[in-house]
N, C-alpha and C positions, 0 to 999 in steps of 0.2 A: 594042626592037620586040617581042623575045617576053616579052608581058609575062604571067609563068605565075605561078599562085595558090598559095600553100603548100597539102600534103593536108590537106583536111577530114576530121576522125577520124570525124564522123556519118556520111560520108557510106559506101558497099556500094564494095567493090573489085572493080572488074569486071577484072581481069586474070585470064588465062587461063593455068592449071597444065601444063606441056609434059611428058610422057615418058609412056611404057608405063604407068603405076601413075597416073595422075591419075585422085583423084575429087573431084568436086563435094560441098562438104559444103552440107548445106539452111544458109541463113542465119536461118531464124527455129526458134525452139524448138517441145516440143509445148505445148498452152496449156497454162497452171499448171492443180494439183489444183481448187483452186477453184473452177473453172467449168466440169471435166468434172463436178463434183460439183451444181454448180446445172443444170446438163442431166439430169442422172440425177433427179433428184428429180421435176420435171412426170410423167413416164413410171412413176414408183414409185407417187405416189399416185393417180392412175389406176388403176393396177393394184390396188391397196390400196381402192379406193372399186371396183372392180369387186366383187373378191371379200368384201366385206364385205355388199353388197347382192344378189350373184346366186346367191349360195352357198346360202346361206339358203333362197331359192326354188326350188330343184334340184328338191325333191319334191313343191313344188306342180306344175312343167314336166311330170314325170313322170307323174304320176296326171291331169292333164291329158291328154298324150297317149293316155295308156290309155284313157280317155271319146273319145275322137274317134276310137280305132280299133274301138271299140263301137257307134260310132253306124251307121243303116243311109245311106245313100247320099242318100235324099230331105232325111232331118235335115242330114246334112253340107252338102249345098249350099245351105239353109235356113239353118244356121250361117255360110256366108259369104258370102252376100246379105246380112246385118243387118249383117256384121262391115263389108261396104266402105264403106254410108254414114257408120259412126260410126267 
């Protein structure tokens, strides 16, 4: 009548450790190198295509802003009246 299954070795041993000193150890690992390594990359070259393209431009940004803190007040809002349509 009790008809019990020999242990499956696949299978997670859910028994529970008794005394003062029990820990839970995590049953799965952390992922392998290999795929914190395919995550780091999207974010690298990103980064790497930021500063390759925005760097360069730094001192156009600059001498830009010096011309618009030049400009008088009518010019400026003149400059961003053309800027919204396009």
């Amino acid at each position: 009548m009790n008809d019990r299954r020999p242990p499956n070795p696949s299978r997670h041993d859910l028994s529970i450790a008794v005394g003062p000193m029990a820990v839970a150890e995590p049953e799965s690992e952390s992922p392998p190198l290999k795929f914190r390594i395919l995550r780091a990359v999207p974010i690298l070259l990103v980064l790497g295509l930021l500063v390759h393209f925005l760097l360069p431009r730094l001192d156009t940004i600059e001498d830009s802003l010096a011309t618009v803190r030049k400009l008088v007040p009518w010019a400026f809002g003149l400059r961003v009246i053309m800027e919204v349509p396009s």
